[in-house]
C-alpha positions as CSV (number, residue, x, y, z in Angstrom):
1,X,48.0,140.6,228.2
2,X,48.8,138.4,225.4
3,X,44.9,138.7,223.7
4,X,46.2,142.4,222.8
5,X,48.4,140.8,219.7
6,X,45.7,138.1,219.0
7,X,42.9,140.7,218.9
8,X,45.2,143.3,216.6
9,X,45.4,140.3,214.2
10,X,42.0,139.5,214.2
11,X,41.1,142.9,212.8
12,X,44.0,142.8,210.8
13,X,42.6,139.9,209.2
14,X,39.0,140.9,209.3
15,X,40.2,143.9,207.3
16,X,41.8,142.1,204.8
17,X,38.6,140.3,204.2
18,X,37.0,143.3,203.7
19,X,39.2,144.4,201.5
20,X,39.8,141.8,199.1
21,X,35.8,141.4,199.3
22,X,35.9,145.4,198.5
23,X,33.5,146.2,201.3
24,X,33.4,149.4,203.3
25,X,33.3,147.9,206.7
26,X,33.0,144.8,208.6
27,X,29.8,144.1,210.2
28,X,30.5,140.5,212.1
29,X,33.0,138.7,213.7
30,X,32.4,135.2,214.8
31,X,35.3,134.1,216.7
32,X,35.5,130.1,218.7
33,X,37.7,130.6,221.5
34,X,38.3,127.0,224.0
35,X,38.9,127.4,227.8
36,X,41.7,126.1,227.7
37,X,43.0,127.6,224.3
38,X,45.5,130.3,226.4
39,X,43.0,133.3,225.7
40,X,40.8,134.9,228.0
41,X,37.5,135.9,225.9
42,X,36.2,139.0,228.0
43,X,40.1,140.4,227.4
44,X,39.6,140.1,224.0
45,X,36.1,141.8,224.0
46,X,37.4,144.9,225.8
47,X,40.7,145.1,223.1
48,X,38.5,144.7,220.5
49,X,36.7,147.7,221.3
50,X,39.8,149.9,221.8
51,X,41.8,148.6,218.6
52,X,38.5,148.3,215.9
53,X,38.3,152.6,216.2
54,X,39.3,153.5,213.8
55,X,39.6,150.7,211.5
56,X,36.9,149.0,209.3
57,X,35.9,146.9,212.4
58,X,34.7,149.9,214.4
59,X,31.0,149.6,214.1
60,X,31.6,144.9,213.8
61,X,29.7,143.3,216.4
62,X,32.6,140.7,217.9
63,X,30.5,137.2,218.9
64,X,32.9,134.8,220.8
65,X,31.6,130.9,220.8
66,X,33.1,129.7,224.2
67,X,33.8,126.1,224.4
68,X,34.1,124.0,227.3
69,X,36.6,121.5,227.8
70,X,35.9,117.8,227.9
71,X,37.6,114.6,228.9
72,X,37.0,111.4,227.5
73,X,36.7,107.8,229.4
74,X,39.1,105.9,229.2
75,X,36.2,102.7,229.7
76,X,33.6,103.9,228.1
77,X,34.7,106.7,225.7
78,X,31.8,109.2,226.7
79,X,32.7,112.8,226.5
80,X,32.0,115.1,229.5
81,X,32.5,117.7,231.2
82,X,34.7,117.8,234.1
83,X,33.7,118.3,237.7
84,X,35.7,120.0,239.8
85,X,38.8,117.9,241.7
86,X,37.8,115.3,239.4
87,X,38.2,113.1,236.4
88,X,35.2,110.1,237.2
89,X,33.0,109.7,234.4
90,X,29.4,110.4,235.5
91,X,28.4,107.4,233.2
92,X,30.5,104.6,234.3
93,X,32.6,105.7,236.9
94,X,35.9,104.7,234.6
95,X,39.1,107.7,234.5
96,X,38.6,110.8,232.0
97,X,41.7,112.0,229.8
98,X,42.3,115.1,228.7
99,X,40.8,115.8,224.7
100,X,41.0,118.5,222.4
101,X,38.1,119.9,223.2
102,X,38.4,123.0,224.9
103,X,41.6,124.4,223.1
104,X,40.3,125.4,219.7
105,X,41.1,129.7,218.8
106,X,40.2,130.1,215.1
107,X,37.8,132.9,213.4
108,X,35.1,131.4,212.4
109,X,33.5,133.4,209.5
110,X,33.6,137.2,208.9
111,X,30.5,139.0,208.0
112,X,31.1,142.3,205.1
């Protein structure tokens, strides 16, 4: 329920873009959303449909970059990708900790 707010501001800021670029409408959205960032990116999709009418977003095609989280060996320091009920690194066997990856939200360009 909390992508409502997010996706609101998106436009919000989309428009703004539009605006101070003195375009008539937004055509893209490029949006980099992690899996572990707190937001769910199909609930944002469907908002983003209801809230752009109206708005200079309404005819924007939304693309959402998904980005899988990845743990880093402690032995090693490969990245990868965990598996399930696991942290083992698949290269050396040593323990994965938790990174960054995977939490990023941020807009990542906005096409007029």
């Amino acid at each position: 329920m909390h992508e409502y707010p997010i996706t609101q501001r998106i436009i919000e800021i989309a428009e703004e873009y539009a605006k101070k670029n003195e375009a008539a409408e937004v055509k893209q959205i490029n949006l980099v959303v992690g899996d572990y960032s707190g937001y769910v990116a199909s609930s944002i999709e469907l908002y983003f449909e209801i809230i752009a009418e109206g708005s200079l977003c309404h005819k924007a095609k939304l693309n959402i970059e998904r980005i899988i989280p990845k743990l880093k060996c402690s032995s090693c320091g490969e990245l990868f990708v965990r598996k399930p009920f696991s942290f083992e690194c698949p290269y050396c066997k040593g323990e994965g900790v938790p990174t960054e990856i995977g939490q990023e939200f941020y807009i990542k360009s906005i096409e007029v």
